[in-house]
C-alpha positions in Angstrom: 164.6 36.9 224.6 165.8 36.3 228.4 163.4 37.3 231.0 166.5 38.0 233.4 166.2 41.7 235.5 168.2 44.2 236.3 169.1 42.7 239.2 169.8 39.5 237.1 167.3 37.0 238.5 164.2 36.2 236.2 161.5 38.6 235.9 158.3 37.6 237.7 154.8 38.4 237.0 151.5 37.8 238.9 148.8 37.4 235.7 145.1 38.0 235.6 144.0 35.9 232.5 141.0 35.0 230.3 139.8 34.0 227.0 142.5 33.9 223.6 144.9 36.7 224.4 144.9 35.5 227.8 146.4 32.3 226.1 148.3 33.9 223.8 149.9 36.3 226.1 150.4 33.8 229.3 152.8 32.1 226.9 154.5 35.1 225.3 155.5 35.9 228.9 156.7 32.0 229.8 158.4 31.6 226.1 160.9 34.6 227.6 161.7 33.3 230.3 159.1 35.1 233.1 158.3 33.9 236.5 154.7 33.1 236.6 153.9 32.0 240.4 150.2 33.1 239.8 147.4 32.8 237.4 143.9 34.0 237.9 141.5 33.2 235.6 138.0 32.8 235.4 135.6 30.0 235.5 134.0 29.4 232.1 130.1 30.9 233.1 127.2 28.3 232.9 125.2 29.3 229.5 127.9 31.2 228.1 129.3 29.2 224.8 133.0 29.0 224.9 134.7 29.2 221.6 138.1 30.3 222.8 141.3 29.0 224.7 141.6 28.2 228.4 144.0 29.8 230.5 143.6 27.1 232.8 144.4 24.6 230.6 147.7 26.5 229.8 148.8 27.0 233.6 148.3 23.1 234.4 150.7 22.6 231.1 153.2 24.3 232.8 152.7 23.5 236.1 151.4 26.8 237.4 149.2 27.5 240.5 145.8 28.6 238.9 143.3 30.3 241.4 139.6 31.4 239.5 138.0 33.2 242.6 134.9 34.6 242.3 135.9 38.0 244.1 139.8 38.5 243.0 140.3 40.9 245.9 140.7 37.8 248.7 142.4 38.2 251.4 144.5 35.4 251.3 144.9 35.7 247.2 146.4 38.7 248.3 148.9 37.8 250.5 149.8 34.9 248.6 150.5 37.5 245.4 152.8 40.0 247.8 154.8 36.6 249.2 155.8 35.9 245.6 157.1 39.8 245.2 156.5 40.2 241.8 158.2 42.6 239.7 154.9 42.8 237.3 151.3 42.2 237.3 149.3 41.5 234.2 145.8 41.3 232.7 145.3 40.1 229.6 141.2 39.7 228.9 140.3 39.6 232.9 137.3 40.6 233.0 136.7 42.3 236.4 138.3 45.5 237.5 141.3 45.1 240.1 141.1 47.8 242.9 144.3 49.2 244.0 145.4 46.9 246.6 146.4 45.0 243.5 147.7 47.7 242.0 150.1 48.4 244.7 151.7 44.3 244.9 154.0 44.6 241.6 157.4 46.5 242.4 157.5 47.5 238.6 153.9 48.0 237.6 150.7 46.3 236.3 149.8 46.7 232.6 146.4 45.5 230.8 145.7 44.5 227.1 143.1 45.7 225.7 141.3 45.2 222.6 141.3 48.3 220.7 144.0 51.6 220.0 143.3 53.4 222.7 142.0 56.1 223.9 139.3 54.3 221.3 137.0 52.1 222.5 137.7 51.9 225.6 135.5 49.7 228.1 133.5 46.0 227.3 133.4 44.7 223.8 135.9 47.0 222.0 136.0 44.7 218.9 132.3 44.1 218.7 131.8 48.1 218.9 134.7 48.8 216.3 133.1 46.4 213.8 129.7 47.7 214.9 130.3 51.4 214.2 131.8 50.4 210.8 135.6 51.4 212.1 138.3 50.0 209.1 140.5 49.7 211.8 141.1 48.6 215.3 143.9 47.1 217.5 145.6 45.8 220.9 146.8 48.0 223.3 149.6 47.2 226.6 149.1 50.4 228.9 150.1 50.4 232.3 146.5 50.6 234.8 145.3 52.9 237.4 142.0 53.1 239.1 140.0 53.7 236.1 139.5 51.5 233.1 142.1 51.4 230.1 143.0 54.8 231.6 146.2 54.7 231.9 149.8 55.8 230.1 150.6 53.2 226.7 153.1 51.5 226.3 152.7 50.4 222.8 150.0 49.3 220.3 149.4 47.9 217.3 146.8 48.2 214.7 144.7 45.7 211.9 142.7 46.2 209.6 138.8 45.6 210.0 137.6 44.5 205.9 134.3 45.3 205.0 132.9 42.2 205.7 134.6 40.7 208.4 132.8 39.7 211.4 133.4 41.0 215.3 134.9 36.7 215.4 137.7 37.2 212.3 138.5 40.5 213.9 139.0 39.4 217.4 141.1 37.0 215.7 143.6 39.1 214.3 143.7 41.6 217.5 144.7 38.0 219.5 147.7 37.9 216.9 148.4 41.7 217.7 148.5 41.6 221.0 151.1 38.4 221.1 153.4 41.0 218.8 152.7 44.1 221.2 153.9 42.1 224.0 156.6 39.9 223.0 158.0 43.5 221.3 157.4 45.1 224.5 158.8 42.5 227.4 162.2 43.3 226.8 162.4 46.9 227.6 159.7 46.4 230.3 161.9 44.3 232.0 165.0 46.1 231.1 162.8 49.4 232.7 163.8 51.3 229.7 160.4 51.2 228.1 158.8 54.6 226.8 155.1 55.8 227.9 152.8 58.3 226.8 149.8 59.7 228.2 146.4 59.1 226.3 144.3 61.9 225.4 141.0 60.6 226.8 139.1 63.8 224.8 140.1 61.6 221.7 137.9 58.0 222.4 135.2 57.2 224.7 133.9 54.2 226.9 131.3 51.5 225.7 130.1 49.3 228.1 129.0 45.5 227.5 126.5 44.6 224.8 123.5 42.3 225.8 122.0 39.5 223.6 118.8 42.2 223.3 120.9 44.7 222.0 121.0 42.8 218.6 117.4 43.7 217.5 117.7 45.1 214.6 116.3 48.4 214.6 113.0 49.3 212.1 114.8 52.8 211.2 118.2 51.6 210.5 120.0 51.3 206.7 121.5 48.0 205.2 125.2 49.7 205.7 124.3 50.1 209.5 122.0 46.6 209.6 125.2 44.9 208.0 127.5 46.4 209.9 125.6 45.4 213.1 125.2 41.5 211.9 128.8 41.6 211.4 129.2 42.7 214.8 127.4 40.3 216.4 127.4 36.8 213.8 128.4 34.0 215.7 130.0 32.5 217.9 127.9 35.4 219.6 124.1 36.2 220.3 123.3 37.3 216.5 121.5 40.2 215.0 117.5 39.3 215.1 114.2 40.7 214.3 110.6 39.3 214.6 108.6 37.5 212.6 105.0 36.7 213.4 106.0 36.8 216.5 109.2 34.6 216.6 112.8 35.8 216.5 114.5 34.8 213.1 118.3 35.3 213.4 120.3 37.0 210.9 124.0 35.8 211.1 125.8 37.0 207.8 124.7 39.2 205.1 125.7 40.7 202.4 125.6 43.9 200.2 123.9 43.2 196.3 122.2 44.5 194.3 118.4 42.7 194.3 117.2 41.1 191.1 114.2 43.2 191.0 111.8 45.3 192.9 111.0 43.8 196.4 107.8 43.8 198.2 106.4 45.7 200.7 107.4 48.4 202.9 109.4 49.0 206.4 111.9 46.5 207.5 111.1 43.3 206.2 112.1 39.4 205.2 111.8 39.0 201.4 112.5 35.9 198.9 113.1 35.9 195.4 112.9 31.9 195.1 116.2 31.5 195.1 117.9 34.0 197.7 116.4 35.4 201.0 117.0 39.6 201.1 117.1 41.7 204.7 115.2 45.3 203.0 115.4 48.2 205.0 112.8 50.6 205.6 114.1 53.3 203.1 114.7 50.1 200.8 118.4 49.2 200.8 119.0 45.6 200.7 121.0 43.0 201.8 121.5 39.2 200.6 121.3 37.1 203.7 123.9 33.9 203.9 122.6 32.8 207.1 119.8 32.8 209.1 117.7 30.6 211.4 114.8 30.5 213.5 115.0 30.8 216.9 114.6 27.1 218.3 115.2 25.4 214.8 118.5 23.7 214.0 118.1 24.0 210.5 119.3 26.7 208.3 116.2 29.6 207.2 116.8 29.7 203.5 114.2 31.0 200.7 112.5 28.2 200.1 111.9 27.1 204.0 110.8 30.9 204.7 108.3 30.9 201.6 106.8 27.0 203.6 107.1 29.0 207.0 105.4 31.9 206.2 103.4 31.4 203.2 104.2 34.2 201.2 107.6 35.8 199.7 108.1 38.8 202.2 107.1 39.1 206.1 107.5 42.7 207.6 108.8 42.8 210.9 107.3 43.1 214.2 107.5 46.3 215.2 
C-alpha cells in the first residue's frame, strides 16, 4: 500500500490516540507509508487498571514526537500541528472531544473510529452497552468528525458478531481487529481523495454516555437474561456486576444460563448454593450458574463451599 498523495509526497496525519485500536490503528497508518509528525495520547489515569496497549510505547518505537496534554486544545500544540500541515487528522480511542480549531488544521479532513456501527451506539462505552443490551452484533466505524460526537458522514464500517456469552473484554477484542481492516481497506482511497461518504441517519441509533463502577449493581427487579447480559458487560478487566450481601459487595464476574438441579430457596434476588455450584436467582426465579465471583476485599475466589463458611446457610438474599 503506498501512503504517497496526489501530489506525490507521503500523506501525513496528525493522530489523537489511546488504548488498543489506538495501537492497532497508529500502525496501520505507519505500515502504508503515512507521515506521522504527531501523536497525542493520554496519560494512563492513576487507579485505572490498564489491560491494553500503549500508544506511547508505539510512537517511541518509531521515533515519533508523543505529546499527552492534559487540555489537547494548547496553544502551542496547536501551532506545532498547523507547522507540520497535515493532510489528515485522526482519532482512534481519544478520549476527549476536539473543538474545531482542530478540526480546521487537516487540509483533507479528520476522521474518528469508533466502537460500534453507527448511528448505533454512539457516545462512551459503545461495546460495553452493545453487550449490555443483549445486541448479537456490533462493530468499528471510520467517519469523518464535526462538532458533535460520532456525528458525522461514514466512510466505512465493519461488523462482528457478539455470541451469547461473550464478554464486553472478547468483544472489544474483535472490534480492535475490525477497525485495523476498516482502516487499512480505507487509507488508500482516503488518500487517493476518491473515498465514498454517506450521511448517517441519527433517527436510527442514539447516544450513551460513560458507565460508572456503581452502575453494575445488579438490579432486584431484573431477569437472569438481562442479569447475564449485564455481568457480561461489565466481567473483567472492568468494575464487575455486584450486589450486597450482609452488607458487603460480592462480585459477580461470569455466569451462566442452566438449568438448577432442584428447587432453590427463598425469594427476591438472592445468592444460593447447592453444595457443589453457586446460582445468581432472580426475583421471578430464573437462574444462573455463577463461574466467578469474589468478595469485595478478598483475593480468593467465592465458590459454594466458601459462601456456605461465609454465610452460614445455603442462600443470602440481597440487600435491597
Amino acid at each position: 500500500m503506498s501512503g504517497a498523495n496526489a501530489i506525490g509526497r507521503p500523506a501525513r496525519a496528525v493522530v489523537f490516540a489511546y488504548h488498543d485500536v489506538g495501537v492497532r490503528c497508529l500502525r496501520v497508518l505507519l505500515d502504508a507509508g503515512v507521515e506521522v509528525p504527531l501523536v497525542v495520547t493520554h496519560a494512563d489515569a492513576a487507579g485505572e487498571t490498564i489491560w491494553f496497549g500503549s500508544v506511547a510505547a508505539v510512537a517511541a518505537e518509531y521515533g515519533l514526537r508523543c505529546e499527552a496534554p492534559e487540555d489537547p486544545h494548547d496553544p502551542a500544540l496547536l501551532a506545532a500541528a498547523r507547522a507540520a500541515e497535515p493532510d489528515f487528522l485522526f482519532s482512534f480511542y481519544y478520549r476527549k472531544m476536539l473543538k474545531p480549531d482542530w478540526l480546521q488544521v487537516p487540509r483533507r479532513g479528520a476522521y474518528n473510529m469508533h466502537g460500534s456501527l453507527l448511528p448505533r451506539y454512539r457516545g462512551r462505552a459503545p461495546v460495553n452497552w452493545a453487550v449490555l443490551h443483549g445486541e448479537h452484533e456490533t462493530g468499528a466505524t471510520l467517519h469523518r468528525m464535526n462538532e458533535k460526537p460520532d456525528n458525522g458522514p461514514i466512510v466505512d464500517q465493519l461488523a462482528v458478531p457478539i455470541l451469547s456469552d461473550d464478554t464486553a473484554h472478547e468483544v472489544f477484542g474483535k472490534v480492535t481487529v475490525a477497525a485495523e481492516i476498516v482502516l487499512a481497506r480505507s487509507l488508500p482511497e482516503l488518500i487517493a481523495g476518491s473515498a465514498l461518504e454517506w450521511m448517517q441517519d441519527l433517527s436510527q441509533g442514539r447516544y450513551f454516555g460513560g458507565r460508572r463502577p456503581e452502575d453494575g449493581r445488579i438490579p432486584a427487579d431484573a431477569d437472569a437474561r438481562q442479569i447475564h447480559d449485564l455481568v457480561r458487560a461489565l466481567a473483567p478487566p472492568y468494575p464487575p456486576a455486584f450486589l450486597q450481601l450482609h452488607g458487603r459487595r460480592v462480585f459477580i464476574e461470569r455466569t451462566q444460563h442452566a438449568r438448577t438441579p432442584g428447587s432453590m430457596p427463598g425469594s427476591g434476588l438472592r445468592l444460593v448454593s447447592d453444595g457443589a455450584a453457586l446460582w445468581l436467582i432472580a426475583a421471578d426465579g430464573s437462574a444462573l450458574k455463577v463461574l466467578a465471583a469474589r468478595r469485595d476485599g478478598d483475593a480468593q475466589p467465592l465458590d459454594a463451599g466458601c459462601f456456605e463458611a461465609l454465610h452460614a446457610g445455603r442462600w443470602v438474599a440481597a440487600d435491597t
